[in-house]
Backbone as JSON, one array per atom type, in Angstrom:
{
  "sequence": "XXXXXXXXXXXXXXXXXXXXXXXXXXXXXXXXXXXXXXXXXXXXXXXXXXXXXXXXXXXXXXXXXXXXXXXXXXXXXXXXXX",
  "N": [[103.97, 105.94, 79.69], [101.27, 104.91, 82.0], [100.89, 106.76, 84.83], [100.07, 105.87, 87.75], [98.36, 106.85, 90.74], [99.7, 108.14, 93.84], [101.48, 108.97, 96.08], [104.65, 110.36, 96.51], [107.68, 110.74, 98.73], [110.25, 112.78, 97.6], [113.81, 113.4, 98.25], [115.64, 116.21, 97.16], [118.42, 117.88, 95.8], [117.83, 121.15, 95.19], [119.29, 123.02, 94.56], [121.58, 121.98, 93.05], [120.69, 120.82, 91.01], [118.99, 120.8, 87.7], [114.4, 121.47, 87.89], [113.63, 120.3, 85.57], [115.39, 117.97, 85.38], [115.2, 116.89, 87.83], [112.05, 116.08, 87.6], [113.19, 114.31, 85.77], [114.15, 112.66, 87.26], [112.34, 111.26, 88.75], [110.55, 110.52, 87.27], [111.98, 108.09, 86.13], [112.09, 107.0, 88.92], [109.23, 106.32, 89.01], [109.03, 104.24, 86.79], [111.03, 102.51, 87.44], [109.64, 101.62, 90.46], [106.94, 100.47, 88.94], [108.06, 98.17, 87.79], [109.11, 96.42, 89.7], [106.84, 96.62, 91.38], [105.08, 94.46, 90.11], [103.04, 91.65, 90.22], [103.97, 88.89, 89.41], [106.85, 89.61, 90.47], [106.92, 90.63, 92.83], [105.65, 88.01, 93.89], [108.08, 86.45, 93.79], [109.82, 87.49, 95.36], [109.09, 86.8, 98.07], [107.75, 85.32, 100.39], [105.19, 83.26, 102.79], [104.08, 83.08, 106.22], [103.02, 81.0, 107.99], [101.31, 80.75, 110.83], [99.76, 79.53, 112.23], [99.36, 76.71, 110.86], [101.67, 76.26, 110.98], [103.42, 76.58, 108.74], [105.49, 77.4, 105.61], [104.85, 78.93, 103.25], [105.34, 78.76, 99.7], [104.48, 78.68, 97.41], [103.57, 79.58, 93.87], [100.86, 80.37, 93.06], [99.12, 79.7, 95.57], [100.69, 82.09, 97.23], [99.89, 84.31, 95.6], [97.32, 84.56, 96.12], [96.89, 85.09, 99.05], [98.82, 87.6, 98.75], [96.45, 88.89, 97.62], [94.53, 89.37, 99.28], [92.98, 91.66, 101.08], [93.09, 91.72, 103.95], [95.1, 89.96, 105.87], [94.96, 86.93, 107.88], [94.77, 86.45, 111.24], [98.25, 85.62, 112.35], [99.36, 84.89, 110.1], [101.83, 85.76, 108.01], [103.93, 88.11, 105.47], [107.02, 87.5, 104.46], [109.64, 89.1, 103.49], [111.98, 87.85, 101.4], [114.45, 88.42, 100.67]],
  "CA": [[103.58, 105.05, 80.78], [100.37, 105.47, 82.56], [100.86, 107.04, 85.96], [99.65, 105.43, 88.86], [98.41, 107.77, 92.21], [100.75, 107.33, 94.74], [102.65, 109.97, 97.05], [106.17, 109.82, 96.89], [108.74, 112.04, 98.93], [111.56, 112.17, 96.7], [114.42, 114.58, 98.69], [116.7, 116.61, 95.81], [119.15, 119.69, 96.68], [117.37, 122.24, 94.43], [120.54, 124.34, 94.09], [122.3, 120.89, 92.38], [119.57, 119.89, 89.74], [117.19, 122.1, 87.58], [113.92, 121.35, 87.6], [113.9, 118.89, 84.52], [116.47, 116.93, 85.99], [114.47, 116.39, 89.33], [111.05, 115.33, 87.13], [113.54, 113.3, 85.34], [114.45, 111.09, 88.43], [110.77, 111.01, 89.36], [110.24, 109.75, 86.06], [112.75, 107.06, 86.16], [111.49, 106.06, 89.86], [107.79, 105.95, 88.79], [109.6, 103.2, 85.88], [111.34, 101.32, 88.9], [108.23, 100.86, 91.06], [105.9, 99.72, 87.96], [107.94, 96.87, 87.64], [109.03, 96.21, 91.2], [105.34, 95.8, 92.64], [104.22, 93.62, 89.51], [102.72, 90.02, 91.13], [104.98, 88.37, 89.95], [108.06, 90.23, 91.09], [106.18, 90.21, 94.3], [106.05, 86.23, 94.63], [109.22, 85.63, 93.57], [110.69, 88.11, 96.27], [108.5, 87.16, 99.32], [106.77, 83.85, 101.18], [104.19, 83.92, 103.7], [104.94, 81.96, 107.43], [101.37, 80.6, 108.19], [101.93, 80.07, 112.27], [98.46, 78.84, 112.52], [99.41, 75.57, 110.11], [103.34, 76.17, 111.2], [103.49, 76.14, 107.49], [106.1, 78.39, 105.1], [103.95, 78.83, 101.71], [106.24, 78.74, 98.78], [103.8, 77.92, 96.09], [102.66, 81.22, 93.43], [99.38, 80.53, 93.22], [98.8, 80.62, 97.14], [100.84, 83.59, 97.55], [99.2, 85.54, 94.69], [95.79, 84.76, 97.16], [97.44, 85.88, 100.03], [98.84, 89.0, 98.65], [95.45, 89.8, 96.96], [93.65, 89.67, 100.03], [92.54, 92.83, 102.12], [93.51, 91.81, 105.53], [95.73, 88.92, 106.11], [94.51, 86.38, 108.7], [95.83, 86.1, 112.11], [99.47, 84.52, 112.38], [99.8, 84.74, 108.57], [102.45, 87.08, 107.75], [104.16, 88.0, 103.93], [107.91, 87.74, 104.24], [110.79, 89.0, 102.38], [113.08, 86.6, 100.87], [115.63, 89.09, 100.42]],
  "C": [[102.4, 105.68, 81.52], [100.87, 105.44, 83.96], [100.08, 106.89, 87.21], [99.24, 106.48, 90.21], [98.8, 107.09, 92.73], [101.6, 109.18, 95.3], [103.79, 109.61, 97.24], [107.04, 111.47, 97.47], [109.73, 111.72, 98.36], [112.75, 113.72, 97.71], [115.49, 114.85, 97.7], [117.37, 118.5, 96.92], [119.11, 119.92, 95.54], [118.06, 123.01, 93.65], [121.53, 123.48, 93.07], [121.61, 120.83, 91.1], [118.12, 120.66, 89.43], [116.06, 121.09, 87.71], [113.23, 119.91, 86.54], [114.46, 117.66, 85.16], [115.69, 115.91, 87.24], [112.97, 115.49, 88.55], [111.59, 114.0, 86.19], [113.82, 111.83, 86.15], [113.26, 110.8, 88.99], [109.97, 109.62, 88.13], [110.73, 108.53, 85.95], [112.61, 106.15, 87.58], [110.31, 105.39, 89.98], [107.93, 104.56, 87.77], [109.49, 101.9, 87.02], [109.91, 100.55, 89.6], [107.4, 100.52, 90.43], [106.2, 98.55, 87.93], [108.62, 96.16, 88.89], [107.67, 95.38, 91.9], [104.42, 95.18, 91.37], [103.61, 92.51, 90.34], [103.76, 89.14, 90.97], [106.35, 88.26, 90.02], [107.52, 89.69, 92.62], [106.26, 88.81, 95.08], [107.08, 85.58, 94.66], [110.12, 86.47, 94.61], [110.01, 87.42, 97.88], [107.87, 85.42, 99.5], [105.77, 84.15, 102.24], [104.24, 82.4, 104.89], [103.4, 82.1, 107.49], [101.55, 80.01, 109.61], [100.36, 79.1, 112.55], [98.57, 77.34, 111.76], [100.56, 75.18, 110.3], [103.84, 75.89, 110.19], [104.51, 77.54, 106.6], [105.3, 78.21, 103.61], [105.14, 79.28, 100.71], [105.17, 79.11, 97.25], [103.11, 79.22, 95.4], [101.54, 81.53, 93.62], [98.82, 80.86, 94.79], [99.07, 82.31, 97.41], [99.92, 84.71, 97.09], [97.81, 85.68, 95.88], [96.08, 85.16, 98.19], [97.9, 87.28, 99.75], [97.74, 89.72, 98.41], [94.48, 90.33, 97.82], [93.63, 91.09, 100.3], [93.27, 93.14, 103.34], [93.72, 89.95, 104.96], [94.79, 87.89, 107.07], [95.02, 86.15, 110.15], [96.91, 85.65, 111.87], [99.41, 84.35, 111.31], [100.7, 86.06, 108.14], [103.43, 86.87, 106.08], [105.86, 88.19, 104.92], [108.67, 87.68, 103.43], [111.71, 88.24, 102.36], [114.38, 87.17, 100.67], [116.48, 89.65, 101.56]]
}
């Protein structure tokens, strides 16, 4: 799998788990979050409340343009569905 930059604190008790073990759960979280923050994992977890239109956006294609942005817009916020 190609490895993404990204800082993760992972906390392990040292004296429990050699070495291996610890790059092994790093390994297996770097898995998790690949397919976690795909797009569309992303749209199918989340909506976006549009207060400026008093509008709840449902629809993929919007979202995907809303998540892709930079900076949101005023009173446009991403929420989780979960």
């Amino acid at each position: 799998m190609n490895r993404i930059n990204r800082d993760l604190l992972v906390l392990f008790n040292q004296e429990l788990m050699s070495p291996q073990a610890i790059e092994h759960q790093v390994d297996l979280l770097h898995e998790l979050l690949y397919d976690v923050e795909k797009m569309d994992n992303l749209v199918v977890a989340h909506e976006a409340i549009d207060l400026n239109k008093y509008k709840i956006i449902h629809l993929p294609v919007k979202l995907k343009e809303i998540i892709r942005k930079q900076e949101l817009k005023p009173f446009v916020f991403l929420n989780c569905k979960n």
